[in-house]
BAZA-379799 format. One record per atom (N, C-alpha, C): residue number from 0; chain; atom name; x, y, z. Coordinates in Angstrom, 3 decimals. Example, Ala and Ser with C-alpha at 12.3 -4.5 7.8 and 13.67 -1.06 7.14 Angstrom:
% BAZA-379799
<rec 0,A,N,<13.190,-5.690,7.800>>
<rec 0,A,CA,<12.300,-4.500,7.800>>
<rec 0,A,C,<13.200,-3.300,7.800>>
<rec 1,A,N,<12.850,-2.250,7.080>>
<rec 1,A,CA,<13.670,-1.060,7.140>>
<rec 1,A,C,<12.900,0.030,7.870>>
% end
This chain:
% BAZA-379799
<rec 0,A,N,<0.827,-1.194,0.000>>
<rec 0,A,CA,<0.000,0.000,0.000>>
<rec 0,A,C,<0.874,1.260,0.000>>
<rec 1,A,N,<1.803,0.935,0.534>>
<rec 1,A,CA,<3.044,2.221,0.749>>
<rec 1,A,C,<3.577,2.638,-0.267>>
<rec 2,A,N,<3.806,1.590,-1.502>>
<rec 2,A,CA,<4.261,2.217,-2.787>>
<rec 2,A,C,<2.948,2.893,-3.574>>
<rec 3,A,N,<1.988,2.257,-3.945>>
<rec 3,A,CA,<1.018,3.032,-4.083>>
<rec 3,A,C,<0.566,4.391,-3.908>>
<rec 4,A,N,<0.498,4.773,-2.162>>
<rec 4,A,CA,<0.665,5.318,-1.780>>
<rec 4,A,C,<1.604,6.459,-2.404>>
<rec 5,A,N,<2.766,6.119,-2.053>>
<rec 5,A,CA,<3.816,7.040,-3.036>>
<rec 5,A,C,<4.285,7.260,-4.193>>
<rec 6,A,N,<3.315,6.791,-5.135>>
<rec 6,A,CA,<3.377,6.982,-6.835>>
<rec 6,A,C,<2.239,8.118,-6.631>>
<rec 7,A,N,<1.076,7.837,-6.095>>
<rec 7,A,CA,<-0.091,8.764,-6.039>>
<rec 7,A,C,<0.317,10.260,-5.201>>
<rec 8,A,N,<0.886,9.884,-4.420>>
<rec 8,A,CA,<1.314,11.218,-3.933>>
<rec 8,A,C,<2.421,11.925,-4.506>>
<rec 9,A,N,<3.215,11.775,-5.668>>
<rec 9,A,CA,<4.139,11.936,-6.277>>
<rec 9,A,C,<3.132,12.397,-7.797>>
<rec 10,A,N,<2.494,11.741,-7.843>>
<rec 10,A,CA,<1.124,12.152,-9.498>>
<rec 10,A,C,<0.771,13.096,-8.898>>
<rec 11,A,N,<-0.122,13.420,-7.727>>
<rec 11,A,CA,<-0.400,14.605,-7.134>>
<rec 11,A,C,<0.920,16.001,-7.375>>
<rec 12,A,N,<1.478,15.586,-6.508>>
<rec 12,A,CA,<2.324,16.642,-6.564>>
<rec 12,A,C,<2.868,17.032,-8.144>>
<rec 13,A,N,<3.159,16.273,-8.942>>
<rec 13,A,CA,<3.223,16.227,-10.116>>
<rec 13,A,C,<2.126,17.232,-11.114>>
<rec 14,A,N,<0.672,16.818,-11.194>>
<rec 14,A,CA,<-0.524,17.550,-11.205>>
<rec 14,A,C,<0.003,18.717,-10.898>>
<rec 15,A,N,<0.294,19.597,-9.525>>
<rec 15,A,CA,<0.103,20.703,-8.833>>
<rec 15,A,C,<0.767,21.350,-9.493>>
<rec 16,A,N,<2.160,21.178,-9.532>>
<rec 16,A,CA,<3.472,21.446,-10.465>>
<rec 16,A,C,<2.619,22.257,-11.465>>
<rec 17,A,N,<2.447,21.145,-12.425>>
<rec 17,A,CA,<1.690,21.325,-13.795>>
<rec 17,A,C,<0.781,22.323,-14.021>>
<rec 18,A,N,<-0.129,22.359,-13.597>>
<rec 18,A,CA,<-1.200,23.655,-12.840>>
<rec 18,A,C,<-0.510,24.673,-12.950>>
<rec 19,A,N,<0.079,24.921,-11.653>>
<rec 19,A,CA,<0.825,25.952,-11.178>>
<rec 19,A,C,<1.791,26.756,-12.346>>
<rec 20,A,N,<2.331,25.424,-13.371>>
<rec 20,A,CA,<3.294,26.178,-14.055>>
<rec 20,A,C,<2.548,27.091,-15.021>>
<rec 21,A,N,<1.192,26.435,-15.649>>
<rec 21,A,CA,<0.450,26.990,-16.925>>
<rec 21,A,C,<-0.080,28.011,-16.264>>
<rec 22,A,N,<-0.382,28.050,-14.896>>
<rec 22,A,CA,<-1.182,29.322,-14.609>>
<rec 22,A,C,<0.079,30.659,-14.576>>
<rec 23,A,N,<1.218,30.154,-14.232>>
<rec 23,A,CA,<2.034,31.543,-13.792>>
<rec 23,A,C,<3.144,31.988,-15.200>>
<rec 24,A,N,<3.480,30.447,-15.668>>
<rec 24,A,CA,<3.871,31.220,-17.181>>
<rec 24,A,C,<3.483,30.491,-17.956>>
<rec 25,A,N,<2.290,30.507,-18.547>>
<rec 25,A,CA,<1.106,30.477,-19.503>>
<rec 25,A,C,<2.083,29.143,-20.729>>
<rec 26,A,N,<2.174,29.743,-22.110>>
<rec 26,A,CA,<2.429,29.030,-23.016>>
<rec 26,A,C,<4.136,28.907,-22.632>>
<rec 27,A,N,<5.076,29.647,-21.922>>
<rec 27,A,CA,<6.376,30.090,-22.071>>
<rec 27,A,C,<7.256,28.777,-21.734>>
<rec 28,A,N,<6.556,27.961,-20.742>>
<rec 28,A,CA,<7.244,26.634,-20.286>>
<rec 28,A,C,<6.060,25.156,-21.341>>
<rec 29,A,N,<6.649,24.854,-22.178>>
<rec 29,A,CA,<5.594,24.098,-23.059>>
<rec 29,A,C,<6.587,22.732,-22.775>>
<rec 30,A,N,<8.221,23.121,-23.013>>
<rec 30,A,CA,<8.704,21.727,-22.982>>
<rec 30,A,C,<8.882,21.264,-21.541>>
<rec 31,A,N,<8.567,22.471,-20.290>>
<rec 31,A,CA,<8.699,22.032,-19.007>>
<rec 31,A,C,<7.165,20.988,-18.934>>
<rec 32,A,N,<6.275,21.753,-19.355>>
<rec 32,A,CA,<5.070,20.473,-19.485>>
<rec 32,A,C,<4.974,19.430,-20.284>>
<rec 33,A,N,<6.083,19.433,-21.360>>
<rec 33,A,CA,<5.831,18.063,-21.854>>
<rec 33,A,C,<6.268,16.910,-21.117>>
<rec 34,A,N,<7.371,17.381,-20.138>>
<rec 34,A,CA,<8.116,16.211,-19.488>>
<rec 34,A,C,<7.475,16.452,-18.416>>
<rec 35,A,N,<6.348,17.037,-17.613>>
<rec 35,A,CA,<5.983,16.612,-16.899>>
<rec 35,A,C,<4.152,16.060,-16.965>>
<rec 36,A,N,<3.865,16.085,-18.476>>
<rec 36,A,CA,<2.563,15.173,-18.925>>
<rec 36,A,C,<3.208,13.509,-19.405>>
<rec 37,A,N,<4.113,13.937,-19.392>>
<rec 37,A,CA,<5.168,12.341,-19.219>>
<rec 37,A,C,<5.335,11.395,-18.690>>
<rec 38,A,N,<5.617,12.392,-17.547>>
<rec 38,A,CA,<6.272,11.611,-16.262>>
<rec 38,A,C,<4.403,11.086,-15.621>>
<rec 39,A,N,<3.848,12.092,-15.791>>
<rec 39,A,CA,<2.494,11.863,-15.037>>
<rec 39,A,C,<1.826,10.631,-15.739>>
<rec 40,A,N,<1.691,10.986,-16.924>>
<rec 40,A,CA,<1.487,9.840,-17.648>>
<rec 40,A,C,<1.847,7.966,-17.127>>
<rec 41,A,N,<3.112,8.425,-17.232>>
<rec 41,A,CA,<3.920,7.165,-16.976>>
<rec 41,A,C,<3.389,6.087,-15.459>>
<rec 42,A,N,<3.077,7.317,-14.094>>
<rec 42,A,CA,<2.946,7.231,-13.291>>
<rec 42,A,C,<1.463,6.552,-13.206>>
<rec 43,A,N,<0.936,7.113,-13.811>>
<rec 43,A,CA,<-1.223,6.937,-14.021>>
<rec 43,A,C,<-1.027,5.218,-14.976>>
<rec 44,A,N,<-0.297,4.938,-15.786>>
<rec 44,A,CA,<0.156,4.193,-16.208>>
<rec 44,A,C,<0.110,2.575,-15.717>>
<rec 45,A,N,<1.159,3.312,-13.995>>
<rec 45,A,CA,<1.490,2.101,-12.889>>
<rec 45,A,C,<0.446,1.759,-12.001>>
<rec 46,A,N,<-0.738,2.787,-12.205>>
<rec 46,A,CA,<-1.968,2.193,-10.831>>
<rec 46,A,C,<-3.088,1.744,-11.945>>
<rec 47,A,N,<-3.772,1.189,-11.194>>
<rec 47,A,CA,<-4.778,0.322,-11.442>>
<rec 47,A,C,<-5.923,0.982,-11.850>>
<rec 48,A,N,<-6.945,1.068,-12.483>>
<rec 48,A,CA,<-8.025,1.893,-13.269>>
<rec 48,A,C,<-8.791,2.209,-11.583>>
<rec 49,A,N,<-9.172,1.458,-10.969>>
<rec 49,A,CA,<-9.709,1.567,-9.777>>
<rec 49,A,C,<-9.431,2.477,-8.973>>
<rec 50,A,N,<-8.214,2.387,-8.560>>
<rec 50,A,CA,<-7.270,3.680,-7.781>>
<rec 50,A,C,<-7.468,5.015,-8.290>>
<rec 51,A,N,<-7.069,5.127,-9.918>>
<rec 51,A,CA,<-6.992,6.468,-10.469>>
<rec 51,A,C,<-8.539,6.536,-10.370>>
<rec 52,A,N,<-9.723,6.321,-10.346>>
<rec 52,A,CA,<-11.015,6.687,-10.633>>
<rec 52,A,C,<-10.945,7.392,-9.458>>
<rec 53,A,N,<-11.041,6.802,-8.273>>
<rec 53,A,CA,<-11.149,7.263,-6.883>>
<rec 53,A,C,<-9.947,8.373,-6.224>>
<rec 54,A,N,<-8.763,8.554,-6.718>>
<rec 54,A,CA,<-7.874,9.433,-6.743>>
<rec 54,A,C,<-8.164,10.672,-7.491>>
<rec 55,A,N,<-8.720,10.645,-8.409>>
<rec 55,A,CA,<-9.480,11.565,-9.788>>
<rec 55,A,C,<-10.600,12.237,-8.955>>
<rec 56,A,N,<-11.230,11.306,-8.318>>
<rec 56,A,CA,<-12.689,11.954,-7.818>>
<rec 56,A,C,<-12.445,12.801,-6.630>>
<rec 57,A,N,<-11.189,12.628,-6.105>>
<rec 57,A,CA,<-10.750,13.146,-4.849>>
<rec 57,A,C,<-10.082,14.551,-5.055>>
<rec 58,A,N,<-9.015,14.258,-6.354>>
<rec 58,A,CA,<-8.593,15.831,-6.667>>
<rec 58,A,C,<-8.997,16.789,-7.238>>
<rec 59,A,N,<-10.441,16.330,-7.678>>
<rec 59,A,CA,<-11.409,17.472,-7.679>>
<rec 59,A,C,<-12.178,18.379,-6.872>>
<rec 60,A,N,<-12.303,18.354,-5.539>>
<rec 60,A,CA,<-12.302,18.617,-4.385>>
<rec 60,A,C,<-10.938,19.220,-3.767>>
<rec 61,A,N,<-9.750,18.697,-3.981>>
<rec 61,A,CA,<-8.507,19.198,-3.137>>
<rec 61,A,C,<-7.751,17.929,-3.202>>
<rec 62,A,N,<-6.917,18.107,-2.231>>
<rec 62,A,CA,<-5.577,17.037,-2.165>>
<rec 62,A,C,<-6.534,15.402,-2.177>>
<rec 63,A,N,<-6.194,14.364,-2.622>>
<rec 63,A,CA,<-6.440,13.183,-2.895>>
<rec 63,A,C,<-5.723,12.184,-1.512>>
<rec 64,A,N,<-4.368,12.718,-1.198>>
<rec 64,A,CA,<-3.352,11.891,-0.559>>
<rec 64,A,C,<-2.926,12.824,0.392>>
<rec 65,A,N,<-2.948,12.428,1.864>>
<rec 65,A,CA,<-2.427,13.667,2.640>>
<rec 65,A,C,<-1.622,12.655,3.580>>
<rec 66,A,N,<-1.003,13.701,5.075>>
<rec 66,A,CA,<-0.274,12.475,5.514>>
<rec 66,A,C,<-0.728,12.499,6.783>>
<rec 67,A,N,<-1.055,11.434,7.318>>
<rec 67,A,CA,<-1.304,11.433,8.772>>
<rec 67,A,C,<-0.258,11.276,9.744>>
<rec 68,A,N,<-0.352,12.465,10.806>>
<rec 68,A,CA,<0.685,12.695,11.697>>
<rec 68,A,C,<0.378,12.526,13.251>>
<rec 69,A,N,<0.581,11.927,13.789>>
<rec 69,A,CA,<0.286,11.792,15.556>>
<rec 69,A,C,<-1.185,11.189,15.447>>
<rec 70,A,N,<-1.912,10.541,14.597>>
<rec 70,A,CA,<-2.977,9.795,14.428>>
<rec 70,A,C,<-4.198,11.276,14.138>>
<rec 71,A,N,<-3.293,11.957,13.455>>
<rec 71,A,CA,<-4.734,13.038,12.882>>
<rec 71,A,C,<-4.269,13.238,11.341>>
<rec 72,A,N,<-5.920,13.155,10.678>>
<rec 72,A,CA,<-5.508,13.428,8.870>>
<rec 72,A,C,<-5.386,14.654,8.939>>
<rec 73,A,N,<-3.904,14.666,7.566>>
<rec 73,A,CA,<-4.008,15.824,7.332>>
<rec 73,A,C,<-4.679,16.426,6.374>>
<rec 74,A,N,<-5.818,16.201,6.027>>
<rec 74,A,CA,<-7.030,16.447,5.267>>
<rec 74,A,C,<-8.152,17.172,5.969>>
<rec 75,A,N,<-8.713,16.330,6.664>>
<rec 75,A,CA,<-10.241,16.909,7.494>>
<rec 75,A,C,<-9.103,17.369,8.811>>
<rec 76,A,N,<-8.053,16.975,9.347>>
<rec 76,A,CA,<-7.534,17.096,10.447>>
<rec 76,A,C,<-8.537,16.931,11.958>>
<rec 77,A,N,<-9.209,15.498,11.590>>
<rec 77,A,CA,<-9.769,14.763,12.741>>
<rec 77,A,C,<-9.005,13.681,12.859>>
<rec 78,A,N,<-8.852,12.897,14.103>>
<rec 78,A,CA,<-8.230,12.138,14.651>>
<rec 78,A,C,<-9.038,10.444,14.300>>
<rec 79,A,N,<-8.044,9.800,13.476>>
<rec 79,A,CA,<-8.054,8.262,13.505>>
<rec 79,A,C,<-7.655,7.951,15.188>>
<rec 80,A,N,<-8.744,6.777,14.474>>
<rec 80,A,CA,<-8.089,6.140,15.666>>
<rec 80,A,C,<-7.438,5.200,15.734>>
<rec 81,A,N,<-6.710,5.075,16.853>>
<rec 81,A,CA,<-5.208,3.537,16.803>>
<rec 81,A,C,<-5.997,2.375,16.502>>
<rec 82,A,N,<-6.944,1.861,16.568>>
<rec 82,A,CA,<-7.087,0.718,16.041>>
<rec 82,A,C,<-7.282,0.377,14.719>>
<rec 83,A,N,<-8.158,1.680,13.735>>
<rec 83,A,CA,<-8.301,1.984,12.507>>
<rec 83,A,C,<-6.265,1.683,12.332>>
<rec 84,A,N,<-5.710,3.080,12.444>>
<rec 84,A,CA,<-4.501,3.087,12.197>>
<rec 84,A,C,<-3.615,1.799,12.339>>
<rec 85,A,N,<-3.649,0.965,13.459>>
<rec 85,A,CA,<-3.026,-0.232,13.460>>
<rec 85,A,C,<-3.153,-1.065,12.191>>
<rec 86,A,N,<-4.839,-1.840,11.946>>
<rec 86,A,CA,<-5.136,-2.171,10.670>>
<rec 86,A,C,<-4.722,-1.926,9.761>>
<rec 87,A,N,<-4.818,-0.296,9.386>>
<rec 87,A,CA,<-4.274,-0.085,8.494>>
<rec 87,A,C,<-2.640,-0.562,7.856>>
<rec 88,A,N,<-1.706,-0.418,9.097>>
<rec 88,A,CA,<-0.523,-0.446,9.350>>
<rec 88,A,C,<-0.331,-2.353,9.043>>
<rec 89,A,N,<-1.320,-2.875,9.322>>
<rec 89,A,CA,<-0.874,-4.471,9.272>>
<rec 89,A,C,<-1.965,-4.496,8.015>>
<rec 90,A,N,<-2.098,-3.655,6.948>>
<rec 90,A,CA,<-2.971,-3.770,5.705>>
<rec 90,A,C,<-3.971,-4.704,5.988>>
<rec 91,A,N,<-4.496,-4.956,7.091>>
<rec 91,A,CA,<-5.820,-5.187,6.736>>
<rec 91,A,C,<-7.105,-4.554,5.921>>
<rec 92,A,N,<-7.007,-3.416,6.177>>
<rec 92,A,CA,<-7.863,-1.974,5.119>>
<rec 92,A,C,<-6.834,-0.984,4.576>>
<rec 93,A,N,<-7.669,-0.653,3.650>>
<rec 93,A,CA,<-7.103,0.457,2.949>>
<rec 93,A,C,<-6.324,1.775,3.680>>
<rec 94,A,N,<-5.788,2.171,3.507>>
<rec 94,A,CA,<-5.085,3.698,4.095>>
<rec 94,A,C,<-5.956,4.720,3.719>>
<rec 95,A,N,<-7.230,4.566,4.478>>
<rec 95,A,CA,<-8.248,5.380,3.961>>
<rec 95,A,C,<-8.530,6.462,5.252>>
<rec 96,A,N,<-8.649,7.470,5.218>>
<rec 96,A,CA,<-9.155,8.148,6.588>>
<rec 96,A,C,<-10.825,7.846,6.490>>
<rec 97,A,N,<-11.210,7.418,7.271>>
<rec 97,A,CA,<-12.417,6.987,7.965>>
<rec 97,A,C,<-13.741,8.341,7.498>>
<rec 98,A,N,<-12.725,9.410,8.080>>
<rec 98,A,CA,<-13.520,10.853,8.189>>
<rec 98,A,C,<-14.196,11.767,6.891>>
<rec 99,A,N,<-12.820,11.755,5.797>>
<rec 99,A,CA,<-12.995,12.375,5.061>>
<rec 99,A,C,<-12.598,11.431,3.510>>
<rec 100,A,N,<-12.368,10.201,4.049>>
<rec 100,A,CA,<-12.125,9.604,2.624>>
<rec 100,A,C,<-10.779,9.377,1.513>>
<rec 101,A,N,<-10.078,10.428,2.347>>
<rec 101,A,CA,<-8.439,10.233,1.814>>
<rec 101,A,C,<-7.623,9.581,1.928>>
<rec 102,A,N,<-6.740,8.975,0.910>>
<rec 102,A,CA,<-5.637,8.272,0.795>>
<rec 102,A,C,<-5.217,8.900,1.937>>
<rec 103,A,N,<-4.515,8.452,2.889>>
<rec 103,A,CA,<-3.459,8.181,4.049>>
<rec 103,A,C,<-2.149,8.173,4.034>>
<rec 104,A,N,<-1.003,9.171,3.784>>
<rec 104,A,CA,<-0.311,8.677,4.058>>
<rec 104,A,C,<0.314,8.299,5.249>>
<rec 105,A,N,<0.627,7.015,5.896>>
<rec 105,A,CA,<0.740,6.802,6.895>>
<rec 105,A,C,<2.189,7.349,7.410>>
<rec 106,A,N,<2.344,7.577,8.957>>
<rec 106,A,CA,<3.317,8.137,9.215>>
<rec 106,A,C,<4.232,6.806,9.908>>
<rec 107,A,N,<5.313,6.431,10.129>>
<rec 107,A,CA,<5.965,5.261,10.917>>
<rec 107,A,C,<5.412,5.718,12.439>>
<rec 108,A,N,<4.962,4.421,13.087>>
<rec 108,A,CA,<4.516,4.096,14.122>>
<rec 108,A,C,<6.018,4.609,14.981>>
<rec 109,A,N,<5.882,4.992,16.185>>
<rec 109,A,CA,<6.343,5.667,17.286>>
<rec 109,A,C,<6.732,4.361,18.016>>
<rec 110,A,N,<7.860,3.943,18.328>>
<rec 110,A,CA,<8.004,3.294,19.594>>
<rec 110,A,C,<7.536,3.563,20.743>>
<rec 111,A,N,<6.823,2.638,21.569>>
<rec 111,A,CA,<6.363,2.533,22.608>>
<rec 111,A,C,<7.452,2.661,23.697>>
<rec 112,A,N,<6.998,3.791,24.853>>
<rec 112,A,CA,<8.177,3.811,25.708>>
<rec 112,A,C,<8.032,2.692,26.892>>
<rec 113,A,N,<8.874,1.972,26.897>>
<rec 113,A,CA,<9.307,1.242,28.102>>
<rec 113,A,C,<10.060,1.667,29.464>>
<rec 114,A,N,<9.453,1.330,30.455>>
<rec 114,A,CA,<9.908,1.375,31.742>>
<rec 114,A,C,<11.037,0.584,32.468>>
% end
């Protein structure tokens, strides 16, 4: 789920790029967008029709993939909870936030302090 995860959040950021470049210099960067309708390409390529439908439907609204930090999305920024998060972590379910529906990126679990 973790690579996944990080192709989609890498297409995202990719997307934003892209956006960003046509809006601020219009036609002037054409071969900076060809290599990056490329690379995006390439990337949309590696996931599964399923994923991109539901990734698609998400970045129409805003970010698709956010990252969860101290067990709160950074999307809706409500709090999973550790047992959701555990699951998730042993892929039993998707890296889905519960709340708002977003890809997850999960953060590495915290060692437990011992006495």
């Amino acid at each position: 789920m973790r690579d996944l995860l990080t192709a989609l959040l890498e297409l995202q950021e990719l997307e934003i790029v892209l956006e960003e470049s046509q809006i601020v210099h219009g036609d002037a960067t054409a071969q900076v967008a060809v290599a990056l309708t490329a690379r995006i390409g390439r990337l949309r390529a590696g996931v599964s029709t399923q994923d991109l439908r539901r990734f698609d439907a998400l970045r129409r609204s805003g970010p698709a993939v956010v990252r969860e930090r101290g067990g709160t999305c950074g999307g809706c920024h409500l709090n999973v909870t550790r047992g959701d998060l555990n699951r998730m972590r042993r892929c039993e379910v998707d890296w889905v936030c519960p709340n708002c529906g977003r890809y997850l990126f999960l953060s590495e679990p915290r060692p437990s302090a011992v006495e």
